[in-house]
N, C-alpha and C positions, 0 to 999 in steps of 0.2 A: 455561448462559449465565453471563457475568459480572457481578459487581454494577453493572457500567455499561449493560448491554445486556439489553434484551428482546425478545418477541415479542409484537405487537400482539394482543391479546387475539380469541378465535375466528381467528384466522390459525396456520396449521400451516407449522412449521418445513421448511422445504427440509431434502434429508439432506444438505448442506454449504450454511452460511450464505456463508461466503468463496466458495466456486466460483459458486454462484447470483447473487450478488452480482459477482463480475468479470464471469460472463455476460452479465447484465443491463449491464452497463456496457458491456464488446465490443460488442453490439450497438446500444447503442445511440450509441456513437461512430462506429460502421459506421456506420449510418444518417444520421449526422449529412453525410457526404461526400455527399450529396447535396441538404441544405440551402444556401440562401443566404448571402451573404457577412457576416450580420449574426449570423452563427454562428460564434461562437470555436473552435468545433472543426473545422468547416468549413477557416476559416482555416487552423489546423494542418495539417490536412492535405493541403488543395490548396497550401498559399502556398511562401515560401522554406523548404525546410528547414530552415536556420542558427534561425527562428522557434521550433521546435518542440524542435530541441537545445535551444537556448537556454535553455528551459525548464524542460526534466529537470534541467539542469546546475545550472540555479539555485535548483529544487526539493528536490535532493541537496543543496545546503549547506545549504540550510534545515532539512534533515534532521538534518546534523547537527549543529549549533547547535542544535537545539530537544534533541537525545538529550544533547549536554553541560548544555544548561541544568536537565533533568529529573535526569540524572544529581549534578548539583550541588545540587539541590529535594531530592532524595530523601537523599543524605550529610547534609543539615543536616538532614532530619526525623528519622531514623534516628540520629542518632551525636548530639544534644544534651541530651547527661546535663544539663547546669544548668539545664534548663526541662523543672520540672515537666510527666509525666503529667499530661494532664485542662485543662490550665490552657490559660487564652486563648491563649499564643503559642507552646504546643503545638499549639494548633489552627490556629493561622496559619502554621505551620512545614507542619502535615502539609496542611493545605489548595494551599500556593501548589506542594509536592510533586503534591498531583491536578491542579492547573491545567497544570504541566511536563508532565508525561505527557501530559494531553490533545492541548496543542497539538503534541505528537510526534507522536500519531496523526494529528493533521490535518494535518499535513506530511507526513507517510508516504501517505499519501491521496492528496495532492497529487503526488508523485513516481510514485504507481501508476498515476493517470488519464493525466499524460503519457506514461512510458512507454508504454502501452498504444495513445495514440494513435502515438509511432512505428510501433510492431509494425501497428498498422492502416494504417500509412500503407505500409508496405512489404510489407503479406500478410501476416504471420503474426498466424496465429490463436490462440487461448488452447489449443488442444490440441497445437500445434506446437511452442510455450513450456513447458509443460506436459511433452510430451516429452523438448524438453532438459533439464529439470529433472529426469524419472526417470530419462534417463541418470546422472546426476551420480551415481545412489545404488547404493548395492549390493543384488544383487539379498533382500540379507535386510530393506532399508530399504525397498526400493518397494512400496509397495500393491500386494497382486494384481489384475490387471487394467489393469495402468497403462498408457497406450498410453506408447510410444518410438519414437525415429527411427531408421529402418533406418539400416545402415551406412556406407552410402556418402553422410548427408546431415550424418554428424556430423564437426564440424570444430569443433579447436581452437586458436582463435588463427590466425594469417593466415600 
């Protein structure tokens, strides 16, 4: 684990925290397609399309504006010789660095739940994503065992 992240104490770790956790999420955005209208996901996925683009689209700059802002956090915690090690705005330097970061992960988060609801909203499932993904790799990069997409369903570019 990272120094950010644990495990709830007497709770055993899934053997992939990320796959368990997008799981848990796939399914539970599936299910939500069945919830009423007072459900934001709901909405997503039954309503206008253009709603749900819109969203990834607007998630991904958030994305990255937060990755410049962190990247900018971290060049000033990192590279300011005139403030002292140890001292107060050392630690305000490398603090407002951990707060950049952060809020990149919750943007990235943010980007992964929409996306995710398109792919639900169109069928594809985390193993079908998953797939394209171990195409991408050679076969010395892909996990053994990695499921892929037969031949005739990979397609690049239109």
């Amino acid at each position: 684990m990272g120094q950010k992240t644990y495990v709830p104490e007497g709770e055993q770790p899934p053997a992939s925290q990320a796959g368990a956790s997008l799981e848990a999420l796939a399914a539970t955005i599936a299910a939500r397609r069945e919830a009423g209208e007072e459900s934001y996901t709901h909405r997503l996925l039954t309503g206008d399309v253009d709603a749900v683009l819109k969203k990834v689209m607007e998630e991904a700059g958030e994305v990255a504006l937060a990755a410049k802002d962190a990247d900018s956090a971290l060049y000033f915690a990192g590279e300011s010789a005139e403030v002292a090690p140890g001292s107060t705005a050392a630690e305000r330097l490398a603090e407002a660095a951990s707060q950049s970061v952060d809020h990149l992960r919750y943007e990235a988060a943010d980007v992964v739940y929409h996306l995710l609801v398109v792919l639900e909203r169109f069928g594809i499932g985390l193993d079908e994503l998953a797939a394209e993904l171990n195409n991408r790799m050679t076969a010395d990069e892909r996990p053994a065992g990695a499921v892929r997409l037969y031949d005739e369903y990979v397609r690049r570019g239109k």
